[in-house]
mmCIF file of the C-alpha atoms, coordinates in Angstrom:
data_MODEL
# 
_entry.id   MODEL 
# 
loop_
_atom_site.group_PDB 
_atom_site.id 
_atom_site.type_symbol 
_atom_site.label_atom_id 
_atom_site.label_alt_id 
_atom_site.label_comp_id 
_atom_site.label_asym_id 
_atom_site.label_entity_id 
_atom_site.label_seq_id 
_atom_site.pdbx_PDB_ins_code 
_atom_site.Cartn_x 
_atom_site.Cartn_y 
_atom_site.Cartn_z 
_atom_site.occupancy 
_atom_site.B_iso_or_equiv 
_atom_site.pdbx_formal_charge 
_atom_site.auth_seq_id 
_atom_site.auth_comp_id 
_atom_site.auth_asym_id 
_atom_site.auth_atom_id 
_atom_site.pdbx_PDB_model_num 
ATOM 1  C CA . UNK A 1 1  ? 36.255 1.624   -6.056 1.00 0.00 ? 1  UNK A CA 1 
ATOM 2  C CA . UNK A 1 2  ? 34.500 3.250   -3.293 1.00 0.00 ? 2  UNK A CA 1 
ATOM 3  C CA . UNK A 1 3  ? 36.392 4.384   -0.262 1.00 0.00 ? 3  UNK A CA 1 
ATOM 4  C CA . UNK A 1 4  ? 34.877 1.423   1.709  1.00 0.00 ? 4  UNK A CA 1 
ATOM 5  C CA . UNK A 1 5  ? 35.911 -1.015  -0.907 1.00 0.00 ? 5  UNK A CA 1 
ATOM 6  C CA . UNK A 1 6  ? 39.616 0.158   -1.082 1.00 0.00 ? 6  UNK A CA 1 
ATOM 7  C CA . UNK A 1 7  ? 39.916 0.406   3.038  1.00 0.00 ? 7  UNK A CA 1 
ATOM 8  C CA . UNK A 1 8  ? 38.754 -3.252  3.064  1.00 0.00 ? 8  UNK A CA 1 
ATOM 9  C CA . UNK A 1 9  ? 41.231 -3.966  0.071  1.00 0.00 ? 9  UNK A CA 1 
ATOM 10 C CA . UNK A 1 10 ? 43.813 -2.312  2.330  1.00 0.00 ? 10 UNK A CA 1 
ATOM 11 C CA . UNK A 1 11 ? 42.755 -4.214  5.910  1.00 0.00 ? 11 UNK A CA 1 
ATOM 12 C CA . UNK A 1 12 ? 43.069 -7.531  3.868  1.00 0.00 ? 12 UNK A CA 1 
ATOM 13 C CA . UNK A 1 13 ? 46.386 -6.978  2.607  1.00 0.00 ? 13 UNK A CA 1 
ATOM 14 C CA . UNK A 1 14 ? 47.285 -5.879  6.121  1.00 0.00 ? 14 UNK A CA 1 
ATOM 15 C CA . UNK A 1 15 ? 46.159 -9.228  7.786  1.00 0.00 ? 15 UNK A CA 1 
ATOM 16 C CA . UNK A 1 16 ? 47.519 -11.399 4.378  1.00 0.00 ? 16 UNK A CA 1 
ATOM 17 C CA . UNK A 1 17 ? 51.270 -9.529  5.357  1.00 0.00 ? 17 UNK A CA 1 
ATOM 18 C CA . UNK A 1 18 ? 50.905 -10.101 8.452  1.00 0.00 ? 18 UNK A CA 1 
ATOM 19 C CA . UNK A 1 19 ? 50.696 -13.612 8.690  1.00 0.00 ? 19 UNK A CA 1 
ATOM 20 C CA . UNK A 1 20 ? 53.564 -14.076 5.725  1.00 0.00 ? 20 UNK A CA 1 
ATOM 21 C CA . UNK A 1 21 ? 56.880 -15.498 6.901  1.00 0.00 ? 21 UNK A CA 1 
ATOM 22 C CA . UNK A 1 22 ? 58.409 -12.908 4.204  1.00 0.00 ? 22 UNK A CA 1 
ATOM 23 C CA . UNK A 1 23 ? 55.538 -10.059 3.261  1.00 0.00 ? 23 UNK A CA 1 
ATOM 24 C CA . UNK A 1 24 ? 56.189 -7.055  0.504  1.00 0.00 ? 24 UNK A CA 1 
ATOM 25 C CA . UNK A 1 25 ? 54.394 -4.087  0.323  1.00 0.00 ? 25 UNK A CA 1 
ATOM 26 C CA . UNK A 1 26 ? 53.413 -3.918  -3.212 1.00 0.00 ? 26 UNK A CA 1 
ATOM 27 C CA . UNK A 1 27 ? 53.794 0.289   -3.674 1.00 0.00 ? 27 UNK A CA 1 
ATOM 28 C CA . UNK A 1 28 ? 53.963 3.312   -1.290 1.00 0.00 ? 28 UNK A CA 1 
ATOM 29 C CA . UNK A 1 29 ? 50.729 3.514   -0.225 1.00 0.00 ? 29 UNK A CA 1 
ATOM 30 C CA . UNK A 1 30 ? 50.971 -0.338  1.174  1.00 0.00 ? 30 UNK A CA 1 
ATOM 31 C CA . UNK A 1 31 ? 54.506 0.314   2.695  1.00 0.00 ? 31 UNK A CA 1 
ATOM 32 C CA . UNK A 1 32 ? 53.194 3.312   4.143  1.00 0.00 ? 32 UNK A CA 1 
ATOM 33 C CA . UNK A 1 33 ? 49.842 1.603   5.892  1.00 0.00 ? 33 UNK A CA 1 
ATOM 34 C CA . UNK A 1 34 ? 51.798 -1.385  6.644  1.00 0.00 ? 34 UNK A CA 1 
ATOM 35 C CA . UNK A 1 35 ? 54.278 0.533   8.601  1.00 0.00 ? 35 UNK A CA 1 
ATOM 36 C CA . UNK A 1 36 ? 51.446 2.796   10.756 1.00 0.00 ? 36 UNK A CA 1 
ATOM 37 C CA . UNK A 1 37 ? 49.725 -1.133  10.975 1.00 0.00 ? 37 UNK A CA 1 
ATOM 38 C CA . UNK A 1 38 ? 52.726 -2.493  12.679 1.00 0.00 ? 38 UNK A CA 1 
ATOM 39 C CA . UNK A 1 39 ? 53.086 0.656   14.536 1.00 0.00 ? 39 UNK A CA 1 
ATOM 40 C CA . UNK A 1 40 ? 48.963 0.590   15.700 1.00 0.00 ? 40 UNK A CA 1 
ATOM 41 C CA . UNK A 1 41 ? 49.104 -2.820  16.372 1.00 0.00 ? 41 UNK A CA 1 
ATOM 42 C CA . UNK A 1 42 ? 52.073 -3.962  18.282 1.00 0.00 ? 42 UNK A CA 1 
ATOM 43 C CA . UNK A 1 43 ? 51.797 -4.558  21.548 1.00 0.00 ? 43 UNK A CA 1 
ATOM 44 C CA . UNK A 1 44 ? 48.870 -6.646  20.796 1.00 0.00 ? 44 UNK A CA 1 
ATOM 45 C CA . UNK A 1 45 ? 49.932 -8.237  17.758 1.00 0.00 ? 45 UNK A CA 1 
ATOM 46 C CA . UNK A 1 46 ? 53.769 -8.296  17.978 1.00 0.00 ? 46 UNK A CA 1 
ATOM 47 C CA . UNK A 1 47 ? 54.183 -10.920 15.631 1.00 0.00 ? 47 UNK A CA 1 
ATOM 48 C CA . UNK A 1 48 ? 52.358 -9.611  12.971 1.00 0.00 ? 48 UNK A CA 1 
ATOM 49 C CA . UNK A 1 49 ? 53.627 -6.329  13.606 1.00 0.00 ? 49 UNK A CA 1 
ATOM 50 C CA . UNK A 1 50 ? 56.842 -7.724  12.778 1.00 0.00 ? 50 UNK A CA 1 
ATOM 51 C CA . UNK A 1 51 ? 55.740 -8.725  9.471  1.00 0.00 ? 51 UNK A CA 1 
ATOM 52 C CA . UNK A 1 52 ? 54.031 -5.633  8.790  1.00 0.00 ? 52 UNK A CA 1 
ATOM 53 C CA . UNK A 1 53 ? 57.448 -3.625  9.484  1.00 0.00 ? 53 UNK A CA 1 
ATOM 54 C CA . UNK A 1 54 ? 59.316 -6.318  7.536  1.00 0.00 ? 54 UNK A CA 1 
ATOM 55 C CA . UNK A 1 55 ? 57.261 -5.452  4.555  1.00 0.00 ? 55 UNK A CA 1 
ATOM 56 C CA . UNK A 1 56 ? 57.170 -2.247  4.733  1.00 0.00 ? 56 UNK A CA 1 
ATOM 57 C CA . UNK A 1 57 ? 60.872 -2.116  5.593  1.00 0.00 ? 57 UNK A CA 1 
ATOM 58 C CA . UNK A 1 58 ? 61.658 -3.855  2.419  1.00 0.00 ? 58 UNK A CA 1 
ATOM 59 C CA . UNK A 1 59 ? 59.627 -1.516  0.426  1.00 0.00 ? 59 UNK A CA 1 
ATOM 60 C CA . UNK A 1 60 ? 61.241 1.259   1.527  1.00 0.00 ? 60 UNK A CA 1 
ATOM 61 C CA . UNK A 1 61 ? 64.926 -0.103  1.053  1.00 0.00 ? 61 UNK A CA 1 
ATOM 62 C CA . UNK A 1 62 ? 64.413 0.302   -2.559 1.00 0.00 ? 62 UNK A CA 1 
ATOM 63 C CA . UNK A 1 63 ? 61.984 3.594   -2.434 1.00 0.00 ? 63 UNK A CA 1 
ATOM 64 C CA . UNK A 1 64 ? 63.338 5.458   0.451  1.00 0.00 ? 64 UNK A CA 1 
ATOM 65 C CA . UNK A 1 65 ? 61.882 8.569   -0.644 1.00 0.00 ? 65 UNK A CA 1 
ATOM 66 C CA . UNK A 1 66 ? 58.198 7.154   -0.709 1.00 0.00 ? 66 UNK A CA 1 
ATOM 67 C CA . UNK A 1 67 ? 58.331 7.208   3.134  1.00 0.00 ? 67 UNK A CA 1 
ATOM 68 C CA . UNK A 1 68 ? 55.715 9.595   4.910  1.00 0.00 ? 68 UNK A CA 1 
ATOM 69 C CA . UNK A 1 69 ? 55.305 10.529  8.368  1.00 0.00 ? 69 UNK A CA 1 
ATOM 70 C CA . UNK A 1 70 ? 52.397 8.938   9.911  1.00 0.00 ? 70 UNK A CA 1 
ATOM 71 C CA . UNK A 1 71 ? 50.018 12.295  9.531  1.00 0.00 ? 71 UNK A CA 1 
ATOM 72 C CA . UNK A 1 72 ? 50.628 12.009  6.360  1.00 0.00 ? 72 UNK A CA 1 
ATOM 73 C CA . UNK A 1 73 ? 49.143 9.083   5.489  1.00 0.00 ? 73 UNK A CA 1 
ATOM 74 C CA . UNK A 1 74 ? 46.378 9.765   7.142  1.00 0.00 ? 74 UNK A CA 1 
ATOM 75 C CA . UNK A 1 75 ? 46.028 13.269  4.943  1.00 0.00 ? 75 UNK A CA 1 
ATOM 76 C CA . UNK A 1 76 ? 46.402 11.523  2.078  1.00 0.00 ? 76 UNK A CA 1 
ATOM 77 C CA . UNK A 1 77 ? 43.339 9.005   3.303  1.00 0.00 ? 77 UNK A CA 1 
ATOM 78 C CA . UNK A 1 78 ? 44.973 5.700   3.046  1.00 0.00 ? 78 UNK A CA 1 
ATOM 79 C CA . UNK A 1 79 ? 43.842 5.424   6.553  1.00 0.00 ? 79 UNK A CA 1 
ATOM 80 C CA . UNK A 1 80 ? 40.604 7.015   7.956  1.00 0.00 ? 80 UNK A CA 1 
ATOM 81 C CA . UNK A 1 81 ? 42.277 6.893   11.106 1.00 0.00 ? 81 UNK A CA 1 
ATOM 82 C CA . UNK A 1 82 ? 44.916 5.303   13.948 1.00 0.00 ? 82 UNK A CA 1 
ATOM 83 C CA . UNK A 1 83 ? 41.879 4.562   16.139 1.00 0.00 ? 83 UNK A CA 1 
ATOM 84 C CA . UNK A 1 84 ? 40.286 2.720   13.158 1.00 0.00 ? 84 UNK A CA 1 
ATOM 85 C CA . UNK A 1 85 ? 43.005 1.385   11.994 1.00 0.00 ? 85 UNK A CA 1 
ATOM 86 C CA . UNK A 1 86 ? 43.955 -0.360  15.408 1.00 0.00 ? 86 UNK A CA 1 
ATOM 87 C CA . UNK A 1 87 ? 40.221 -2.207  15.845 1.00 0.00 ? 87 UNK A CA 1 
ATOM 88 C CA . UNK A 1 88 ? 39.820 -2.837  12.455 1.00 0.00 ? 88 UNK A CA 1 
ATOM 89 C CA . UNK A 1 89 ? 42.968 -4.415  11.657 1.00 0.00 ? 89 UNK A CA 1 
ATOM 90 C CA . UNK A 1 90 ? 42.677 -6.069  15.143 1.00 0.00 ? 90 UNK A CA 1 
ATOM 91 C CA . UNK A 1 91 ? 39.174 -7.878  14.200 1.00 0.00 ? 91 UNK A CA 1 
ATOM 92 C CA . UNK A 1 92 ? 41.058 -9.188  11.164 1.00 0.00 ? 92 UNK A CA 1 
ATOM 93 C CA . UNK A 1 93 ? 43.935 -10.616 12.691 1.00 0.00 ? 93 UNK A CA 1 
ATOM 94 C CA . UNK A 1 94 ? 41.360 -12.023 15.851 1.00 0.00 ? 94 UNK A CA 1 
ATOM 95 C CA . UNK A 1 95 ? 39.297 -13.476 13.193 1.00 0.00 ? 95 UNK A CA 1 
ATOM 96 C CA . UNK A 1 96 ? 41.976 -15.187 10.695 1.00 0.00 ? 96 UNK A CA 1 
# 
């Protein structure tokens, strides 16, 4: 999978948990975007950004260690970054 292909994978899975009544991040790298999602995205989204941090919370419950601070997920390159992040996952949730 390109890098394109997996950020898209990642943006729908952030607008999917979002609009769940109970979302679950599926492994650290979802609980980790989820979490900077919620974070990006809530004062314009503050429902969804609920969700997000609900799934991400739950996640991490279980794998508290698998946390990272938000610089680090963008290291890693889950997320390209926070500006991104915000519009892109913004269009989603504007267009669903």
């Amino acid at each position: 999978m390109t890098a394109r292909e997996v950020e898209a994978a990642l943006l729908t899975r952030c607008t999917v948990a979002a609009r769940e009544v109970a979302p679950k991040a599926q492994d650290q790298r979802e609980a980790n975007v989820f979490q900077l999602a919620a974070m990006v995205v809530r004062s314009r989204f503050p429902r969804e950004s609920a969700c997000l941090m609900l799934a991400s919370e739950q996640y991490f419950a279980t794998h508290p260690s698998e946390r990272l601070a938000p610089g680090d997920v963008v290291r890693n390159g889950w997320v390209q970054s926070l500006p991104r992040l915000r519009d892109m996952l913004s269009q989603h949730l504007h267009a669903r």
